[in-house]
VOGU-3710 file (C-alpha; in Angstrom, 3 decimals, decimal comma):
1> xxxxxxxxxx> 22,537/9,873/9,400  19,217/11,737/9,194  16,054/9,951/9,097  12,427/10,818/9,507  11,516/9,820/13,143  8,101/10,029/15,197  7,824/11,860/18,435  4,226/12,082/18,927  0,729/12,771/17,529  1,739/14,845/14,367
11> xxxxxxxxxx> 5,339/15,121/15,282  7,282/13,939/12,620  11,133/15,120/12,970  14,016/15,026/10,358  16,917/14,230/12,770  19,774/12,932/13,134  19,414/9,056/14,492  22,344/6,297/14,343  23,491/4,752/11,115  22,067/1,397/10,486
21> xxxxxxxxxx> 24,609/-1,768/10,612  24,176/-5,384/9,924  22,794/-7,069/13,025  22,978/-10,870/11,023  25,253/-12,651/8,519  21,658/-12,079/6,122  21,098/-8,231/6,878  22,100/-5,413/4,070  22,545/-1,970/4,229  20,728/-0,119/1,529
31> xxxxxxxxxx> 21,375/3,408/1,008  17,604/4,965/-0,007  17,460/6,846/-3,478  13,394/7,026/-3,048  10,956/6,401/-0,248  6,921/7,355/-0,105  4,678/7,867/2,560  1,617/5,496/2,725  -1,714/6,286/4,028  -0,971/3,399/6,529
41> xxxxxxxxxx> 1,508/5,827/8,275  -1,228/8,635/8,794  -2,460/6,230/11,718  1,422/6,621/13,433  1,093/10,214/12,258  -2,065/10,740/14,582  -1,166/9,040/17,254  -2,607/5,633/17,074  0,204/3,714/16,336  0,952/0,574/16,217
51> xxxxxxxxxx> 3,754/0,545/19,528  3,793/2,586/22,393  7,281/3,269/21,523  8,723/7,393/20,313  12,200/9,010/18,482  11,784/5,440/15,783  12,304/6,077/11,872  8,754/5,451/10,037  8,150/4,012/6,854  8,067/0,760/5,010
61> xxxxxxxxxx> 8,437/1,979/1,076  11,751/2,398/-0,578  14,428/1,805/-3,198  17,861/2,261/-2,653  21,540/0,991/-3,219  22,867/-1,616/-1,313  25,869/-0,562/0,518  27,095/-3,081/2,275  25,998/-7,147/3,393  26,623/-9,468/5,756
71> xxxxxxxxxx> 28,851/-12,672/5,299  25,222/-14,509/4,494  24,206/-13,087/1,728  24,290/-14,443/-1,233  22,070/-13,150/-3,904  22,951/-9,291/-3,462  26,198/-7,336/-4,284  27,609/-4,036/-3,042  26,004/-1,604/-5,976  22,892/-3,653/-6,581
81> xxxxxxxxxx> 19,919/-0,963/-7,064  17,041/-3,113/-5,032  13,318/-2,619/-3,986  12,361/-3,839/-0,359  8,977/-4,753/0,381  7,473/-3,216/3,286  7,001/-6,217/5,147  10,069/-9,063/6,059  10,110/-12,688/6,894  12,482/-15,098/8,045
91> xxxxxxxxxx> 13,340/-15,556/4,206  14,015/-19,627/5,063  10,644/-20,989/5,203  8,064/-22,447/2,955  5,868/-19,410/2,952  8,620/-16,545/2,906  10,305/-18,416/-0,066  6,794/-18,567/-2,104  6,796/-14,466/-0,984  4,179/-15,067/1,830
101> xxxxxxxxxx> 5,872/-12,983/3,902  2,884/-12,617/6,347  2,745/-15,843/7,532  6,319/-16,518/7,750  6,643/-20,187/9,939  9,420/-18,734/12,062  7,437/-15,925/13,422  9,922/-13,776/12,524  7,456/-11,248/10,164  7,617/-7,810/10,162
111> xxxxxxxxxx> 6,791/-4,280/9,257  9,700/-1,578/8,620  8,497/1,635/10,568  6,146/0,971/13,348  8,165/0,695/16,200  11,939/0,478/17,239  11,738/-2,987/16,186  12,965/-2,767/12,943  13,118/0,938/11,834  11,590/2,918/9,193
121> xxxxxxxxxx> 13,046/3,538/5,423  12,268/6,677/5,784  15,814/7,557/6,346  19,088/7,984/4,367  20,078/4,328/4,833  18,161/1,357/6,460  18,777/-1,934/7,298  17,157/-5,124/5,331  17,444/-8,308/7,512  17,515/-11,408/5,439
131> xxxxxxxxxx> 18,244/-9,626/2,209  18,286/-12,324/-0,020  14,509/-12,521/0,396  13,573/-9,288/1,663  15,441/-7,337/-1,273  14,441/-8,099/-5,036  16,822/-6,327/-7,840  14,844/-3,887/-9,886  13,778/-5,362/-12,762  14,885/-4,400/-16,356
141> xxxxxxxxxx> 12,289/-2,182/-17,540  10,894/-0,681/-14,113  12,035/2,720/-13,255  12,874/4,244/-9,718  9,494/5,297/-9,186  7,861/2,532/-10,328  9,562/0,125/-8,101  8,853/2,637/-5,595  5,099/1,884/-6,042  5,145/-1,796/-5,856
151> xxxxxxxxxx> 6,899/-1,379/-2,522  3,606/-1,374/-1,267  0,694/0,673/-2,715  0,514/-1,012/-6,343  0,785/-4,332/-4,754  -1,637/-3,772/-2,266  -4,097/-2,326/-5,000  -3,592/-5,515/-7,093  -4,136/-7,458/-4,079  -7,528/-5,895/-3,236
161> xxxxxxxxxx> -8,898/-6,148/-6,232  -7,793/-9,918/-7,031  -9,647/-10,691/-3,662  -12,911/-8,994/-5,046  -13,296/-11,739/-7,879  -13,297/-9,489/-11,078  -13,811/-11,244/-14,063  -14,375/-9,798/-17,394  -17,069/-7,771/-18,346  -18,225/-7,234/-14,098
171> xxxxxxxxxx> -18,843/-4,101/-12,884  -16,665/-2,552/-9,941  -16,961/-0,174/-7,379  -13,769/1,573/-5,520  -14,498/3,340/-2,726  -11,836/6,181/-1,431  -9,264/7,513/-4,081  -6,219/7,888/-2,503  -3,366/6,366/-4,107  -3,926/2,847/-3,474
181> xxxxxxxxxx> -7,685/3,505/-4,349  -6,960/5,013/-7,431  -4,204/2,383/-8,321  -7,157/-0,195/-7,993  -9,380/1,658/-10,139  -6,763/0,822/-12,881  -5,948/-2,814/-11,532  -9,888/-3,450/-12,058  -9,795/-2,441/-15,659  -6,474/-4,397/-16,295
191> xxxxxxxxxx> -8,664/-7,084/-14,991  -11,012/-6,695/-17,723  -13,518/-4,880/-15,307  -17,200/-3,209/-17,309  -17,819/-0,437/-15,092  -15,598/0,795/-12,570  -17,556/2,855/-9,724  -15,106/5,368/-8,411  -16,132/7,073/-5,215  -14,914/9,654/-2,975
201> xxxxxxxxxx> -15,655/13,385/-1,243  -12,649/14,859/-3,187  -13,405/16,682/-6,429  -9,581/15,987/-7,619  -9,685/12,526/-6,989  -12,529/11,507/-9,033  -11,166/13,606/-11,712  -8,036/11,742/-11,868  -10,279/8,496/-11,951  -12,519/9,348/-14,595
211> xxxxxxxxxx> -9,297/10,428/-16,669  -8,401/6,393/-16,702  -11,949/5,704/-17,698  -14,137/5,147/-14,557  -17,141/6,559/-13,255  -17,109/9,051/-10,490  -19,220/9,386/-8,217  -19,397/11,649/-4,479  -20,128/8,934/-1,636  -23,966/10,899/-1,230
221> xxxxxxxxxx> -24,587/9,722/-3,892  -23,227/6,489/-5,080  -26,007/4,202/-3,626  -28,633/5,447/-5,330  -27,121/6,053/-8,287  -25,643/2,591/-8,547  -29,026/1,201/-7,723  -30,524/2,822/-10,902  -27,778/2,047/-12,888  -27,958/-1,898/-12,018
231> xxxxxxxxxx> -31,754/-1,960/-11,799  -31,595/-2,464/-8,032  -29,156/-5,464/-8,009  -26,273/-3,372/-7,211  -22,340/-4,726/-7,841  -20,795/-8,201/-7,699  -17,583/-6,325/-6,899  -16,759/-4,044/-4,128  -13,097/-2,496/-3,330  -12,642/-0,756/-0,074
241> xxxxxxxxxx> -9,813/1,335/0,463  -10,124/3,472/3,217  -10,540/1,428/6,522  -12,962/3,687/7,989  -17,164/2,359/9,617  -18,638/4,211/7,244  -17,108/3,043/4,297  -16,954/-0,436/5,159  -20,615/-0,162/5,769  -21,361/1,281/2,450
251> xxxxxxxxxx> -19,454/-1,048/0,441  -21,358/-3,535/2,299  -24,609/-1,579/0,648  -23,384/-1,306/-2,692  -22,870/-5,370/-3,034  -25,585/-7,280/-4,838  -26,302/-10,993/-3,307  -23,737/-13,505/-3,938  -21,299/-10,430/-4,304  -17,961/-9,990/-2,969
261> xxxxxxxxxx> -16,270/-7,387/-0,670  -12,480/-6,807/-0,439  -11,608/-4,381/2,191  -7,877/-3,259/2,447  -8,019/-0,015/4,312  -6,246/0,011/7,995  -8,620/-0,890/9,870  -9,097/1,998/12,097  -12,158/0,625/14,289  -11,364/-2,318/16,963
271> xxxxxxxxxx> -15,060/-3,519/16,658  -17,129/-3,022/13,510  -21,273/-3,977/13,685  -21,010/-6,456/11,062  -24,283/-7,317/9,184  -24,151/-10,976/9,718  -27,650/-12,079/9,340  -27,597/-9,779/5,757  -24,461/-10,881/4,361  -25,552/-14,223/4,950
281> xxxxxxxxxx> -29,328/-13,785/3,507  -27,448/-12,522/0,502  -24,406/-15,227/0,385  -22,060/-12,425/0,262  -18,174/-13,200/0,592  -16,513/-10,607/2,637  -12,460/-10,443/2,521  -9,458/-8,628/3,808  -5,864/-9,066/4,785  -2,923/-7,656/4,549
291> xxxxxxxxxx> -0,530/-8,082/1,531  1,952/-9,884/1,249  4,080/-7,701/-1,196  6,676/-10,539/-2,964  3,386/-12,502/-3,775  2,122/-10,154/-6,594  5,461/-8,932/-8,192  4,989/-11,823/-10,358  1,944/-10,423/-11,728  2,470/-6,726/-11,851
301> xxxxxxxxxx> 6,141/-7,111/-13,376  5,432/-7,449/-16,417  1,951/-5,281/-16,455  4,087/-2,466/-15,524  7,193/-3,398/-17,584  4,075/-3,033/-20,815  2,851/0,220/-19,506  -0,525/-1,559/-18,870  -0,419/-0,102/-15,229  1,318/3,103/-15,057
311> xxxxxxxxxx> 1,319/3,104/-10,993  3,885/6,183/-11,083  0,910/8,503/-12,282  -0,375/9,360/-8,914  3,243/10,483/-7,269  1,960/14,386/-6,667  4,961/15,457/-4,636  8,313/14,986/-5,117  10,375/16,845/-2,021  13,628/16,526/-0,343
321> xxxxxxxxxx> 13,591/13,781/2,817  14,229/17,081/4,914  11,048/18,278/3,880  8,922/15,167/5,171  7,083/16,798/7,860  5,836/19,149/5,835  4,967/16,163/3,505  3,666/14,490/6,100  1,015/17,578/7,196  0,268/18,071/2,597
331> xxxxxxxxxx> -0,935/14,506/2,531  -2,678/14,704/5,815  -4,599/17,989/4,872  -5,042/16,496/0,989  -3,826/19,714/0,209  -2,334/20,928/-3,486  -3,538/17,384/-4,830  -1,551/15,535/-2,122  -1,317/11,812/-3,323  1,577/10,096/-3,422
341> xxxxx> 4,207/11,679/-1,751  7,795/10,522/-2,667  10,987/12,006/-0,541  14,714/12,057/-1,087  17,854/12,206/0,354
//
């Protein structure tokens, strides 16, 4: 088969690699009709990784068509359109049953596309281990695309903003409008968020957030003007989506006291000055994590099923999978209103 497979700092190669087969009774062969690239990968794409390993498939969002199972599995058929979440578990415990993938009490957790571990979906077919679990059937009502975007990126979004405590009628902040930034924007007004603060450098990318209703601002100058707007006691709510010092440290800024920070960028510093001694002046709760995808389908089903989040808005690109370095490089470069970049085979 062909599959999208990392070589080195921006060397991302459509090539031939072996077809995937069951390795367990559980496992599932799913044929991809739809797979994204997620700003998560950019860190593989440059180099910093997450494995010393080369020549693995990347990615961990897709939808696809089961092809085959092992003797295991139960729940799927041979035809079954599913979406996998871009993260596995053992799919027998406590917490992988409840969708708490990430802290899976066998240890066996997991992210498709970081290493030869378990390979990317990035790829004409990929394997699923423990399917049953790690494979939900599309729902009635959800389209390709759409499921495509709760893969990861929508759930991630709803994720970031449920850990920054919006209730109704609080005002927001978002910093860094990519995709999963701009997917929170909307998760915050679904929320019943006042004012959402929408900040980043890109001209484009506040546009496209003040279309759903926010306000946009450039990162120069969102302190101050989020200062004057609150009468100097700044936001109970702040969203960070980029991973990077500077906008940690600035959604640290923008908090008012007793305020709370969710930060669910990639973390792309190993040691971040914390403010300790002014987050704790100000009783500020500070949170982040990783999502665990199964754990908010429940929510966003039937938000998306209603068209109250349209997640499939901010897909940009649609190109063939033999076109995914040069998707790769568009999204890198932001270029031609590179967002959400969906391949297929």
């Amino acid at each position: 088969m062909k599959a999208l497979r990392y070589f080195g700092e921006r060397d991302i190669r459509y090539d031939a690699m072996d077809d995937p087969t069951p390795l367990g009774a559980g496992d599932a062969i799913v044929r991809m009709d739809a797979c994204s690239i997620c700003g998560s990968d950019l860190h593989i794409y440059h180099g910093h990784g997450f494995s010393e390993d080369v020549g693995f498939c990347v990615g961990h969002e897709a939808v696809g068509e089961v092809v085959e199972i092992g003797r295991g599995v139960r729940q799927l058929k041979v035809g079954d359109k599913v979406m996998v979440p871009a993260a596995v578990g053992c799919g027998a415990c406590r917490s992988c049953l409840a969708g708490d993938v990430i802290h899976c009490a066998n240890d066996a957790g997991g992210c498709y596309g970081l290493s030869a571990a378990l390979q990317g979906v990035q790829a004409e077919a990929f394997r699923v281990p423990a399917a049953d679990s790690n494979a939900w059937l599309i729902p009635e009502g959800i389209s390709t695309e759409q499921a495509l975007m709760m893969t990861d990126a929508m759930a991630t979004a709803w994720f970031g903003a449920r850990n920054a405590d919006i209730r109704p009628g609080t005002d927001v902040a978002v910093i860094g409008l990519g995709p999963i930034g701009l997917m929170a924007v909307e998760s915050a007004f679904v929320m019943g968020a006042g004012v959402v603060y929408a900040i980043d450098p890109v001209p484009e990318r506040r546009a496209l957030a003040e279309a759903v209703g926010a306000v946009a601002l450039h990162p120069e100058a969102a302190l101050e003007t989020i200062r004057e707007a609150t009468g100097g006691r700044k936001l109970p709510c702040v969203i960070e989506a980029v991973g990077a010092d500077a906008t940690v440290d600035l959604a640290l800024r923008l908090v008012g006291r007793r305020g709370t920070v969710s930060v669910i960028g990639v973390q792309q510093s190993r040691r971040f000055p914390f403010p300790l001694e002014r987050a704790f002046a100000a009783g500020l709760t500070f949170r982040t994590g990783t999502c665990s995808v199964p754990e908010e389908w429940p929510a966003l089903i039937p938000l998306i099923q209603s068209g109250r989040l349209r997640p499939e808005r901010y897909i940009s690109h649609r190109m063939d999978l033999s076109q995914g370095a040069e998707a790769y490089a568009l999204f890198d470069r932001r270029e031609n209103g590179a967002l959400k970049m969906v391949l297929t085979a």
